[in-house]
C-alpha positions in Angstrom: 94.5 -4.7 -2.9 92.6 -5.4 0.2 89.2 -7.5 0.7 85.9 -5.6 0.9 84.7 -5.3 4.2 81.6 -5.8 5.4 79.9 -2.2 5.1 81.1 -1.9 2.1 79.0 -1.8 -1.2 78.8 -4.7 -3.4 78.1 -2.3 -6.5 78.6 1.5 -7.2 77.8 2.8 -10.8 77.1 -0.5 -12.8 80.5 -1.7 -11.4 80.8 -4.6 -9.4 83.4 -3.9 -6.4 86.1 -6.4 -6.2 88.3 -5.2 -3.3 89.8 -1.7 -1.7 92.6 -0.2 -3.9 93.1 2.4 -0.8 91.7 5.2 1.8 92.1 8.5 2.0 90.3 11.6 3.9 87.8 12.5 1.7 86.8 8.9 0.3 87.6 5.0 -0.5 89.0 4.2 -3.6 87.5 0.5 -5.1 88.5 -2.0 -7.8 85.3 -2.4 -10.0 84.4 -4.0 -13.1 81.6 -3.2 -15.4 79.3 -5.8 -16.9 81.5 -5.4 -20.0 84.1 -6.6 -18.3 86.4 -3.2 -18.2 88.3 -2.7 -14.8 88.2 0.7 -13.2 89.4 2.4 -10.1 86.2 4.3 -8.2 86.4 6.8 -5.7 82.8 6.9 -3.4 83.4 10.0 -1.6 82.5 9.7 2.4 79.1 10.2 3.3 79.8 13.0 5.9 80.7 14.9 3.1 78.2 13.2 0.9 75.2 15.2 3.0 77.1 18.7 2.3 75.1 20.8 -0.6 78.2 23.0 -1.1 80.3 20.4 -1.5 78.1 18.4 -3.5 78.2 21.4 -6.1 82.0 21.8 -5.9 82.5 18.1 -6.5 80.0 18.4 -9.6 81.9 20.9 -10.9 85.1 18.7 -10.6 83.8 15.9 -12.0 82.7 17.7 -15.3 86.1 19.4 -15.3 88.1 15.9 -15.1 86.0 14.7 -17.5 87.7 17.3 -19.8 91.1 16.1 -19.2 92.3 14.3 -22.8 95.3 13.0 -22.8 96.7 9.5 -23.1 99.1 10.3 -20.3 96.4 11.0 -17.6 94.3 8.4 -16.7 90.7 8.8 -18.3 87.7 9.6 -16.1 85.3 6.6 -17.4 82.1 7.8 -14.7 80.6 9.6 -12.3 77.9 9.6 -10.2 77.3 13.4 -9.0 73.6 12.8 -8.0 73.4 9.6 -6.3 73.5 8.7 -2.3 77.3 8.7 -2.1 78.8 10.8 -4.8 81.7 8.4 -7.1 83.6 8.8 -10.1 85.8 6.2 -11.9 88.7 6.3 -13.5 90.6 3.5 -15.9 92.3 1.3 -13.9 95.9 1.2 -15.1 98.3 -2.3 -14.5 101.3 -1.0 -14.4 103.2 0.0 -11.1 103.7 3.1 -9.5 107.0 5.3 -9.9 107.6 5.4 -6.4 107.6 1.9 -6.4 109.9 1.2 -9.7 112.4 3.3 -7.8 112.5 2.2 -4.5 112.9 -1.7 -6.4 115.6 -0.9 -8.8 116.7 2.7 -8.2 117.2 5.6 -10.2 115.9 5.7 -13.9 118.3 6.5 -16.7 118.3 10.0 -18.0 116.4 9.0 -21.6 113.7 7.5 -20.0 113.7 10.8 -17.5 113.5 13.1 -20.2 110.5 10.8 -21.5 108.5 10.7 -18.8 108.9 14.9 -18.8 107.6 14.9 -21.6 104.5 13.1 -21.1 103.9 14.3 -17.5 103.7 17.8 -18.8 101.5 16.8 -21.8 99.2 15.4 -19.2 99.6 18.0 -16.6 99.0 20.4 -19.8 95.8 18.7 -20.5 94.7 18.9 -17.1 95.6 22.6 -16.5 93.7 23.3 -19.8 90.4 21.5 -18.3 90.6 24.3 -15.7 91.9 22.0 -12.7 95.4 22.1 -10.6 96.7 18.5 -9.7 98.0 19.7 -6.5 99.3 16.4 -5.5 102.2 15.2 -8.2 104.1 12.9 -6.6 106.1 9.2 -7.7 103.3 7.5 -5.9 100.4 9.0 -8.6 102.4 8.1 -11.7 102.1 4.6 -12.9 104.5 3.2 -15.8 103.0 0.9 -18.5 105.3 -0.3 -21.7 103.7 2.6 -23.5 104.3 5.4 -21.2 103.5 6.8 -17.4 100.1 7.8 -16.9 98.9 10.3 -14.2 96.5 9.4 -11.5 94.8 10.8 -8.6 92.5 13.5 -9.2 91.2 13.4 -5.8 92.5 16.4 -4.4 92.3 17.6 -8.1 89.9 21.3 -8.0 88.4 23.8 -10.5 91.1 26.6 -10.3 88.8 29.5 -9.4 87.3 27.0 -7.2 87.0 27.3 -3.1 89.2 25.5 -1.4 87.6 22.7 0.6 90.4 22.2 3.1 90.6 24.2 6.4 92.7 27.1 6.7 96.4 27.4 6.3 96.2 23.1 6.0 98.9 22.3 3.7 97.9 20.1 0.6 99.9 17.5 -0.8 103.1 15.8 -0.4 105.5 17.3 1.7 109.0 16.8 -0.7 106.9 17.4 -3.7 104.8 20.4 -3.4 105.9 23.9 -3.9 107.0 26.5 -2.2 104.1 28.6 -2.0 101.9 25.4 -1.1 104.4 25.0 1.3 103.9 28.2 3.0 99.7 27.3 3.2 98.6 29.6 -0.2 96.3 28.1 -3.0 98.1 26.1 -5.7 98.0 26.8 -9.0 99.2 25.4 -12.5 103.3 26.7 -11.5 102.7 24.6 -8.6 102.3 21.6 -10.3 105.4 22.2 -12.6 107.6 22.6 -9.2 106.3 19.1 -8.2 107.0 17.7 -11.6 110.5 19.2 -11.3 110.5 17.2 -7.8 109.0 14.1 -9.4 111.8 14.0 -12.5 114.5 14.7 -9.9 113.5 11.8 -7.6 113.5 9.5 -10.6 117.0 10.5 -11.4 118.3 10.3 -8.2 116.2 7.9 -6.2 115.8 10.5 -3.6 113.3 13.8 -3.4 115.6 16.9 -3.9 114.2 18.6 -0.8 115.5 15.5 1.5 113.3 13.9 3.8 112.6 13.2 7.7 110.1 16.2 9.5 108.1 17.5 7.8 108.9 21.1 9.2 112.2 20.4 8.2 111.1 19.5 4.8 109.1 22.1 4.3 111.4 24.7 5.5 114.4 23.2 2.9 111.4 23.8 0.0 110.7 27.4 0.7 114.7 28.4 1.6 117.4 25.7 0.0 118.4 24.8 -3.2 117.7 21.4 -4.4 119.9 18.3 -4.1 120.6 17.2 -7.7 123.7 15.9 -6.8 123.6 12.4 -9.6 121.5 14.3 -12.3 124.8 14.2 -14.5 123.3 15.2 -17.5 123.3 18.8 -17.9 120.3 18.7 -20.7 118.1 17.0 -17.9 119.4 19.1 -15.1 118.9 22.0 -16.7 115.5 21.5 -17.1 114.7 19.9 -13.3 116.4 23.9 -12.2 113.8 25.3 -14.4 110.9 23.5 -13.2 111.8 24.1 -9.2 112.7 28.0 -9.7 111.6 29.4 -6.3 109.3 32.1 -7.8 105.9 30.5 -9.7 106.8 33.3 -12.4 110.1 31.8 -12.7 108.6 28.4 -14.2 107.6 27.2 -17.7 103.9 26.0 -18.3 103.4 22.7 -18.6 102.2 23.6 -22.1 105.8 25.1 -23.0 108.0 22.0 -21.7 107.7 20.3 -24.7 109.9 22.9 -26.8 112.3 22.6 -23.2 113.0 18.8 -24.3 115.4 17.1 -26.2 115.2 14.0 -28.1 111.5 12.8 -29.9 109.2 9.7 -30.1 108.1 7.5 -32.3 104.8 9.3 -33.2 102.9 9.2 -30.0 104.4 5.9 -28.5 107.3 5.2 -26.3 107.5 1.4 -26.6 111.1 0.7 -25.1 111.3 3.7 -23.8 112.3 2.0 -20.1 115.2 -0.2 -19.1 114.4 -4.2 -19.5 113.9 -4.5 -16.2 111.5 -2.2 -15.7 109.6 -3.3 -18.7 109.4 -7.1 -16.8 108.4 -5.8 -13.7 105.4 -4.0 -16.0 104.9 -7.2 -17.5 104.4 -9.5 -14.7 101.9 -7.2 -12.9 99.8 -7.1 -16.3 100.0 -10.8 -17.0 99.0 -10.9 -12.9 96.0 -8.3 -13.7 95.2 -10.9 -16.4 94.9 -13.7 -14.7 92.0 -12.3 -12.8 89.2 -14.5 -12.8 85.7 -13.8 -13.7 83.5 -12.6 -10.6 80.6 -13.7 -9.5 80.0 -12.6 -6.3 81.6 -9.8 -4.7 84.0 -11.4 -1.6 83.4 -9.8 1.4 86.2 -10.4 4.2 84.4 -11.5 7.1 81.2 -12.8 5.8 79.9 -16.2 6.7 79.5 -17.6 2.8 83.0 -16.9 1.9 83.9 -18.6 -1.2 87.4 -19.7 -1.0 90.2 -21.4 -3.3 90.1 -19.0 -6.5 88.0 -16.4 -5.0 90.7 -15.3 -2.2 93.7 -16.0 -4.6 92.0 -13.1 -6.5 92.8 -11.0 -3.8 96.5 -11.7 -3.7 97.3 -11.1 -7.1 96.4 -7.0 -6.2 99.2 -5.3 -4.3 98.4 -2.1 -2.8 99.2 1.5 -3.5 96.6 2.9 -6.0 95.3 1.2 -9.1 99.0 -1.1 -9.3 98.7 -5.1 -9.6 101.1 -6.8 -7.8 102.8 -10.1 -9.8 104.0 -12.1 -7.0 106.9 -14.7 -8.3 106.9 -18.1 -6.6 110.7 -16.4 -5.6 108.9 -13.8 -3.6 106.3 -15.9 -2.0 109.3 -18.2 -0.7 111.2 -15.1 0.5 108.1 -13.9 2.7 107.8 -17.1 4.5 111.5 -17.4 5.4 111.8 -17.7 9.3 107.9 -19.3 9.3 108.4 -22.2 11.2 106.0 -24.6 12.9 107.3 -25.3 16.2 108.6 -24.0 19.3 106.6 -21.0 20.1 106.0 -20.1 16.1 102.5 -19.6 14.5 101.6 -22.8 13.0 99.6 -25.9 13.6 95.9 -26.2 14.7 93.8 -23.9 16.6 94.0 -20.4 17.2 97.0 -18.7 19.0 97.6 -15.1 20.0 100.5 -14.1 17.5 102.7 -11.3 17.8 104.7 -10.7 14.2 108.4 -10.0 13.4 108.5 -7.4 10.4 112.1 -7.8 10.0 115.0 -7.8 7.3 116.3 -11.2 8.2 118.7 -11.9 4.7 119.6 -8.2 3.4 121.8 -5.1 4.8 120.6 -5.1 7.9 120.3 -9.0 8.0 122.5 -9.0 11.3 119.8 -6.5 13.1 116.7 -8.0 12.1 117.7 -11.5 13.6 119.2 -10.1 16.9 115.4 -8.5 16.7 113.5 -11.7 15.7 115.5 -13.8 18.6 114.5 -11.4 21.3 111.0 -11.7 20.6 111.7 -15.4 20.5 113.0 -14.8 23.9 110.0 -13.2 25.3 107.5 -15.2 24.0 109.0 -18.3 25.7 109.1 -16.3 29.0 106.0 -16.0 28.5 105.0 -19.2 27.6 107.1 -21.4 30.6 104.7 -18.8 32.9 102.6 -21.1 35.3 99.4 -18.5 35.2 99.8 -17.4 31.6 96.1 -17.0 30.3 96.5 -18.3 26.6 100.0 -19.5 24.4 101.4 -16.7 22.4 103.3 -17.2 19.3 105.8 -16.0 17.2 105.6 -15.1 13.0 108.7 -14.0 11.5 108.7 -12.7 8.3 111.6 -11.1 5.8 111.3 -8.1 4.3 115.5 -8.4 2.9 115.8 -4.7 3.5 113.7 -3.8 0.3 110.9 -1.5 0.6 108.9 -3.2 -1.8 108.5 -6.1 0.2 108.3 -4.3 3.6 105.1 -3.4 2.1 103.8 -7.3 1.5 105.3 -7.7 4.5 102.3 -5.3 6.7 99.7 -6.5 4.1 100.4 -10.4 4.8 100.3 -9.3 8.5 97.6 -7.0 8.1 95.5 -10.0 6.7 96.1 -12.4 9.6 93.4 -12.1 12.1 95.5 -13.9 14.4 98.7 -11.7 15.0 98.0 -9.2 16.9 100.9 -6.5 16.8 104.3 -6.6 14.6 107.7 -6.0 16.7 109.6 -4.0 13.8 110.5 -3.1 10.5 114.3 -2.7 10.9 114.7 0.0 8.8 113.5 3.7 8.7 113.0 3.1 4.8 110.7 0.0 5.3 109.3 1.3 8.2 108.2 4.1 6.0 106.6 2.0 2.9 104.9 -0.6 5.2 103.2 2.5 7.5 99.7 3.0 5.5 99.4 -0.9 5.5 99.4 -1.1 9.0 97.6 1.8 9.7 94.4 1.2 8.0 94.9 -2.3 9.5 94.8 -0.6 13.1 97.8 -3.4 13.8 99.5 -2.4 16.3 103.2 -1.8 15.5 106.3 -1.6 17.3 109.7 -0.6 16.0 113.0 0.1 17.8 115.4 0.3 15.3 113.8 2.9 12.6 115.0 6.2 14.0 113.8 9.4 11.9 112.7 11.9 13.1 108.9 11.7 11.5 107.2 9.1 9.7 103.9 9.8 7.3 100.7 11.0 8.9 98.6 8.2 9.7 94.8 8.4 10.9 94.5 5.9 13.8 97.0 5.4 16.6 98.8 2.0 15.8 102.8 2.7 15.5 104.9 3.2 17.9 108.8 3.9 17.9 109.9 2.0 20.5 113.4 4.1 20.3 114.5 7.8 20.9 114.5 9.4 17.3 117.9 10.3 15.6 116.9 14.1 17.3 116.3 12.8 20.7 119.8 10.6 20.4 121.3 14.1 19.9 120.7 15.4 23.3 122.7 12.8 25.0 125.5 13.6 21.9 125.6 17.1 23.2 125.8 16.4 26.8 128.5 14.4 26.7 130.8 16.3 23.7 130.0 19.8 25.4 129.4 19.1 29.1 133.1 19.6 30.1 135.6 21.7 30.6 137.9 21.2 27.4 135.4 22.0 24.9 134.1 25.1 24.2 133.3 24.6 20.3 132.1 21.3 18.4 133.2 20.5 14.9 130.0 18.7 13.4 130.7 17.0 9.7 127.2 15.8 8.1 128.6 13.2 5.2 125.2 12.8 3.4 126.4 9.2 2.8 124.5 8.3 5.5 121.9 9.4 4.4 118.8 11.1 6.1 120.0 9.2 9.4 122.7 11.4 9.4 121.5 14.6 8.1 118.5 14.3 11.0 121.4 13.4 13.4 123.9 16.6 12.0 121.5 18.8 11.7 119.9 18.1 15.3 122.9 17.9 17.5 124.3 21.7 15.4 120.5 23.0 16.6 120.6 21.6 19.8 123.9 22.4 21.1 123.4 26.9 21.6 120.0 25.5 23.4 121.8 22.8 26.0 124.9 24.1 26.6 127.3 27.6 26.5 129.5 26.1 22.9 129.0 27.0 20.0 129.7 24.9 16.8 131.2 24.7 13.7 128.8 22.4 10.8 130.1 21.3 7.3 128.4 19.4 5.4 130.0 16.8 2.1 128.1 15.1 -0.4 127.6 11.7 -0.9 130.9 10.0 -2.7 133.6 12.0 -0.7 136.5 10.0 -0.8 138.9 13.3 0.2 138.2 14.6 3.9 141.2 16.2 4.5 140.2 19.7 3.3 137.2 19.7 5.4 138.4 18.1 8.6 141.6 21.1 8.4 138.6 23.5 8.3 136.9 21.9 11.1 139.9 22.1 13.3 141.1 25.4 11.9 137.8 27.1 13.2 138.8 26.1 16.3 137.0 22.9 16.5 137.7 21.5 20.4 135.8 17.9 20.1 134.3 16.6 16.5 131.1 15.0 16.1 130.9 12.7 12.4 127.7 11.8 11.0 127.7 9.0 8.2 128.8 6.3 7.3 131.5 3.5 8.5 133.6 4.3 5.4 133.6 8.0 6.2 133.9 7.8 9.6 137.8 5.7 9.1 138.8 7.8 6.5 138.2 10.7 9.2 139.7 8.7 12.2 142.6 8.4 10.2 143.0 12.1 9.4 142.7 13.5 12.8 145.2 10.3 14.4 147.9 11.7 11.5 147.3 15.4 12.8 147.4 14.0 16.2 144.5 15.7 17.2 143.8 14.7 21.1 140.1 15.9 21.6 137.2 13.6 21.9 135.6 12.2 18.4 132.6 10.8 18.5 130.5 9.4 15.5 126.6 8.7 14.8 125.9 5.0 16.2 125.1 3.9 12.5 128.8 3.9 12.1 129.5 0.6 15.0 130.5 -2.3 13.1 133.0 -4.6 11.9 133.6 -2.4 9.1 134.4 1.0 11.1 137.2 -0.6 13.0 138.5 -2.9 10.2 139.5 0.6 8.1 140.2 2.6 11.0 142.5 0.0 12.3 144.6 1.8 15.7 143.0 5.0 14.6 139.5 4.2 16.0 140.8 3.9 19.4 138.6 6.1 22.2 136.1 7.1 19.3 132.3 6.8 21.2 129.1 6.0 20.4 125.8 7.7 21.5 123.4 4.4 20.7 119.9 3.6 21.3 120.8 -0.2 21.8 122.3 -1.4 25.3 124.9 -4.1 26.0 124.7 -7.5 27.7 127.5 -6.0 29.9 125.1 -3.5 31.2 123.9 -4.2 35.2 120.2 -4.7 34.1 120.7 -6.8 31.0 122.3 -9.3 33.4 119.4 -11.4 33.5 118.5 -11.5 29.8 121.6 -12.1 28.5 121.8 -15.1 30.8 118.3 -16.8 29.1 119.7 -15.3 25.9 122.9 -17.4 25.9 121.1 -20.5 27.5 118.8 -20.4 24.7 120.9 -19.2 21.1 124.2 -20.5 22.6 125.7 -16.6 21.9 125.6 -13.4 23.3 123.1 -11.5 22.5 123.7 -8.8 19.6 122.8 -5.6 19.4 119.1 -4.4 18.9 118.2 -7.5 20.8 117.2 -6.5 24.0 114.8 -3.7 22.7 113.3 -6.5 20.5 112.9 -8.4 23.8 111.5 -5.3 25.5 109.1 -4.4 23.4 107.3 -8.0 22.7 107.3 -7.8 26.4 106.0 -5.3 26.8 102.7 -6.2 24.2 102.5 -9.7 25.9 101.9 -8.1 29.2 99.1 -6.0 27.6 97.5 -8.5 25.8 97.6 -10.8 29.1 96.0 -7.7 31.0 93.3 -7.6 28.3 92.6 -11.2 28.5 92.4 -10.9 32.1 89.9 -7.9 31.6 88.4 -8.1 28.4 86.4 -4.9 28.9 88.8 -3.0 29.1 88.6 -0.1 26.7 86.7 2.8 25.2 83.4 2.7 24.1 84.5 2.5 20.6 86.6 0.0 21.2 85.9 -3.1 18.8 84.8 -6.3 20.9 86.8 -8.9 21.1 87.0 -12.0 18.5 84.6 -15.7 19.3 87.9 -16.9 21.0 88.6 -14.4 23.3 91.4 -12.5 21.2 91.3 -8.6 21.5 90.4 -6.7 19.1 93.9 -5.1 17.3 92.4 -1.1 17.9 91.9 -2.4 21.9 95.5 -3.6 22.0 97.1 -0.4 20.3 94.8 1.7 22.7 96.6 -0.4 26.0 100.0 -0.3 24.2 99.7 3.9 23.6 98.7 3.8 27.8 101.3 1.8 28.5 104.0 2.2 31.3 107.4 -0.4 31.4 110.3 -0.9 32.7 112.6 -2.6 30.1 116.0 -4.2 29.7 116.9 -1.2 27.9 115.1 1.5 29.0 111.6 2.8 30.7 109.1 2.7 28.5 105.7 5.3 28.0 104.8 6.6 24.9 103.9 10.4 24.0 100.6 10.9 23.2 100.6 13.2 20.2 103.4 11.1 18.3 103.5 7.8 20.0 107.2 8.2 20.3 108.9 6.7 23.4 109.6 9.4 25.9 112.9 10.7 27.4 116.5 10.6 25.7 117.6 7.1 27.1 120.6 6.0 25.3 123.8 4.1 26.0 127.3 4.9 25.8 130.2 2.8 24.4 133.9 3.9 23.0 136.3 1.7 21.2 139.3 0.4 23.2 141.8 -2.2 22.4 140.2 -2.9 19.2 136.7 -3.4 20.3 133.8 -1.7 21.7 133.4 -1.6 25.1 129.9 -0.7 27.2 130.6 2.6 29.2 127.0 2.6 30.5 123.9 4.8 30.2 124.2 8.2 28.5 125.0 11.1 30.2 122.4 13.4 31.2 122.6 17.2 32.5 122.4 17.3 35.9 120.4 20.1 36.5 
């Protein structure tokens, strides 16, 4: 949960507000408590819609209709507020964490508590349809999980069913990955929708992943309306049965909400379903409630930024609430020590007295991608001394480093601890595409300017202000330079193209991308196959590939997959040229692969310190750490270099900016929507590459990448990309 701000309410409804729980398009969602002392989650609905008669009697209508919903699995509308100023209606505020969140922590749920949570979804969603409203926006993220059983949230988006739609034409509403096919294609939901979406939802819980995959949205979309679902994992053929039945193309094709019931195996204990989760769930449930609590009584609304802040109790208040919809966050003394690893309070870090400009690392410093994260954290490092030994420089920059450990869950405490600092400024990261993806809202309704050059898909979430930037061609751009050099010769006339969906959506983007791209770019044709996740046997597939006349092969996966394909093709002495997704360099790839990975290349968004123009940074880089520089460094470097020449430029020219641009702080600092709006302008030339941003997307421009194969055991820097010449 984040503070109130300043033009925010202090009441709405006989509630006193105690913080935001979230934003959306229509309205602000508040944490409130009634002079009773009951917590509930309000929605005040935006005052330019507020001032619209029409949809003043549409939301009316809602309301009443919501207040109709009965059922212990949907959370209870406790009050509305049709008439007044700025239309609200509140909802119990439930402590237990979200779905989405449960899943992303611990993975998959076990089939039982799957079938459970069925159960009860469709008891709700039956409860709602018979109120006369469609959900329309069933996702992981609007289920929360209490000891008792999940309870669905969200009626925001929620609609009479005869009702006129209050979105613009052909907008798609809801989730993309959990919506149907006909919302999908733009047409008005109705009840079979929200059975598709549950099907989604129960899928996702038993797999950890939506069935439709993820990445573009067009692509997503596009998978929903034309493939079959990935249930690969749902192992139980009771539960998978029913997950089929739920996402059957045509709406006709689906069981009512009302009729799932008969569709499930298995019974409760009356009405409860104590136990019915794994222990560890059931902890993570209890810590948030015993978090929710330990909330003190209030006696005056806290309002971030106002002069007569009371601190101590009042602010810990505020960090007791995570974010995410009506979910309390129990923060362990174990996680509170793992977010302020790599806080340090010397040598260029954020610490001491007096205010500094800070620029934050969002990085996984101790998990999978430990090794990336702190060749990412020492470039900053890098540039912020550069920037710091400067004669002329205007103010002393800092560094904040903190660890996310690869988990999503904390990549989203991560942005809200940054998101809270006044003093930093913009974030250099997340490493990953996955915590990239869960720390996005944070940062956006922050308007913190974010930079990451190592999470690679193809399209994050939509976001409503302009504050991240990826700093890195997307796993689609990196296929243009894969093409170019596989196909831009004489030998090869047809690419073999194996997706291994081990690697997950990095390599289904990357697959799927360079088997488009390659009738566009270049005369060849190609070949695609595509193995699920677990494949231990390649040898079938990789005969295919080469018995379809396959002249070059391009692998997209993992390092595990990648050896066990090297191997193949060295035993088959196959002498065209192999190349494999960039995910693949490692340790591990030429460890398995042993002699077999010899003259295998790499397409990769990172450069070397071997390259011409890395000369000079990998000289500072080894006076300073003692060691090369790794990988992912010297975009790291880039990009922090890039912000501190903006924010220098801004404190050189503090007007600079917009009319609506937010004036700067008492001590001179820009404000955070000035420096995104000089980042998004932006032009620089970099280590790695040239840098300028695309306006629509904020995505770095052009394909720039960097070519390396594997000789004599190691790999070895070829230099930049190819390009076509014409």
């Amino acid at each position: 949960m984040d503070p109130l701000r300043l033009t925010d309410p202090a009441r709405i409804g006989g509630h006193r507000l105690l913080g935001r729980l979230g934003a959306g398009g229509m309205g602000v969602v508040y944490l409130g408590r009634t002079a009773a002392g009951a917590l509930a989650a309000i929605k005040v609905i935006l005052p330019e819609y507020a001032g619209d008669e029409d949809f003043r009697t549409r939301f009316r209508r809602e309301a009443e209709a919501a207040r109709r919903v009965d059922s212990p699995w949907a959370a209870s509308v406790t009050g509305v507020g049709t008439e007044d100023e700025q239309p609200w209606f509140a909802t119990e505020f439930v402590p237990g964490p979200a779905l989405s969140d449960v899943v992303a922590r611990r993975g998959p749920l076990p089939a039982d508590s799957v079938m459970t949570l069925g159960r009860l979804l469709a008891r709700a969603l039956a409860s709602v349809h018979a109120a006369g409203l469609v959900h329309r926006d069933v996702k992981p993220g609007n289920v929360l999980l209490t000891a008792g059983g999940p309870r669905l949230i969200d009626f925001g988006i929620a609609r009479a069913a005869d009702a006129t739609a209050l979105t613009a034409a052909g907008l798609v509403v809801g989730t993309p990955g959990f919506l149907s096919p006909e919302q999908a294609c733009g047409n008005t939901a109705r009840a079979a929708g929200d059975v598709f979406s549950l099907g989604c939802l129960l899928a996702y819980a038993a797999t950890g992943r939506p069935p439709f995959g993820g990445g573009a949205v067009d692509a997503v979309l596009y998978r929903t309306v034309h493939a079959a679902p990935d249930l690969e994992g749902v192992d139980d053929t009771t539960l998978r049965a029913l997950i089929e039945r739920c996402l059957a193309k045509d709406p006709g094709g689906r069981p009512a909400a009302a009729d799932l019931d008969s569709l499930i195996s298995g019974d409760l204990a009356g009405e409860a379903a104590t136990g019915w989760l794994p222990e560890d769930v059931a902890r993570m449930i209890a810590d948030r409630s015993a978090a929710l609590l330990a909330l003190p009584d209030i006696d005056a609304t806290v309002v971030e930024g106002a002069q007569a802040r009371r601190s101590g109790l009042g602010r810990r208040r505020f960090l007791l609430l995570g974010a995410g919809g009506a979910v309390a966050l129990g923060a362990s003394a174990f996680a509170a020590v793992a977010l302020t690893r790599g806080e340090s309070g010397s040598g260029g870090d954020a610490g001491g007295a007096g205010h500094r400009w800070v620029i934050g690392v969002h990085a996984d410093l101790s998990g999978p991608r430990g090794a990336v994260g702190r060749a990412q954290e020492r470039g900053v490092r890098l540039a912020v001394d550069r920037f710091n030994s400067r004669d002329d420089h205007p103010f002393e920059l800092a560094v904040k480093a903190l660890d996310d450990q690869g988990d999503p869950g904390r990549s989203v405490q991560v942005a809200e601890r940054f998101a809270r600092d006044p003093e930093v400024l913009a974030v250099i990261g997340p490493t990953s595409d996955a915590a990239a993806d869960a720390a996005l809202s944070a940062y956006d309704e922050a308007v913190l300017p974010v930079l990451t050059v190592s999470a690679l898909q193809m399209a994050f979430p939509p976001r409503a202000n302009g504050s991240f930037f990826q700093a890195a061609p997307s796993y689609a751009k990196l296929s243009v330079p894969i093409v170019n050099r596989l196909l831009l010769r004489p030998d090869v006339e047809r690419l073999g193209i194996l997706i291994d969906r081990a690697g997950g959506q990095a390599a289904y983007q990357s697959g799927y991308t360079t088997n488009l791209l390659t009738p566009d770019l270049t005369t060849g044709t190609t070949h695609p196959r595509v193995v699920p996740a677990g494949t231990s046997v390649f040898d079938p597939v990789v005969t295919d590939l080469l018995a379809h006349d396959s002249d070059a092969l391009f692998y997209a996966g993992d390092a595990t997959g990648a050896a066990r394909v090297a191997r193949i093709l060295a035993d088959l002495s196959f002498a065209g040229p192999c190349m494999a997704q960039h995910t693949v360099m490692g340790p591990e790839f030429l460890e398995r692969a042993g002699a077999a990975a010899e003259g295998w290349e790499f397409v990769a968004p990172f450069t070397d310190a071997a390259a011409p123009a890395a000369a000079t940074f990998a000289a500072a880089h080894r006076k300073r750490f003692g060691a090369e520089p790794d990988a992912w460094s010297a975009e790291a470097y880039d990009a922090a270099e890039l912000v501190a020449r903006e924010l220098a430029g801004l404190a050189a020219a503090p007007t600079r900016g917009t009319a609506k641009t937010a004036a700067p702080s008492g001590d001179g600092r820009p404000a955070r929507s000035t420096v995104a709006e000089a980042v998004a302008v932006s032009r620089y030339k970099g280590v790695s590459r040239d840098y300028a941003f695309d306006e629509e997307r904020q995505q770095v421009l052009g394909q720039d990448a960097h070519l390396y194969r594997v000789e004599d055991g190691r790999y070895r820097y070829l230099g930049p990309a190819p390009k076509p010449k014409s």
